[in-house]
N, C-alpha and C positions, 0 to 999 in steps of 0.2 A: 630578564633583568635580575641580577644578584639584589641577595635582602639588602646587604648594605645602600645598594644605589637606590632603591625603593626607599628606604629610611630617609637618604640624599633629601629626594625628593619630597616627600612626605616634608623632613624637617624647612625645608627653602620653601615650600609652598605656606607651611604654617606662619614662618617669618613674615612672608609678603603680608600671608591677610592679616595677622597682629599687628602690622606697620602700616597698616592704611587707614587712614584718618578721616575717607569717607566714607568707611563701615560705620555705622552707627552699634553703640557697646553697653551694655549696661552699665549701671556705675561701677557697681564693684570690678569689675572688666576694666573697665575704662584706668584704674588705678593701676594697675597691674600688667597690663598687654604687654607694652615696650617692654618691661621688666622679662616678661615671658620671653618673648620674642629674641633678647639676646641672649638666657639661657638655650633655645635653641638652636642662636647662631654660634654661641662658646662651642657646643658640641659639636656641630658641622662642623667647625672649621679643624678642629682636634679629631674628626672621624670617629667620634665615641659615641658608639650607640648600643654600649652595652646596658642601657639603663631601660630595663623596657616600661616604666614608668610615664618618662617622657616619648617611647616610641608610640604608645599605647594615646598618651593625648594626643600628638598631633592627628594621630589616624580618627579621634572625636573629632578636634577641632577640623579636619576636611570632609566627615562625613556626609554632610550635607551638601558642601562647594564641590564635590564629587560625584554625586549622587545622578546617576543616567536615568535614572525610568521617570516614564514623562507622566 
């Protein structure tokens, strides 16, 4: 898998769980996700992932919803 496609991925997986409204969020989370979530999707969809700011969070934000060891 090329970086970029791993980024892809990475960014569309973060969107999803930013956009699920049966996650339960902190407050200050909770004001901010959606917001999050379409700066994610502006840059997917422009293929701009040269910010590794943003590449850097989603790979936080799926640390966990990733996480294999049992």
């Amino acid at each position: 898998m090329s970086v970029q496609n791993w980024h892809k991925a990475n960014y569309r997986q973060a969107i999803d769980l930013l956009k699920d409204d049966k996650l339960v969020w902190s407050g200050d989370m909770e004001q901010i996700r959606k917001l999050l979530a379409d700066v994610f999707d502006e840059h997917l969809i422009e293929s701009n992932f040269s910010f590794s700011t943003l590449n850097y969070l989603a790979e936080k934000l799926l640390e966990e919803e990733n996480d294999l060891t049992v």
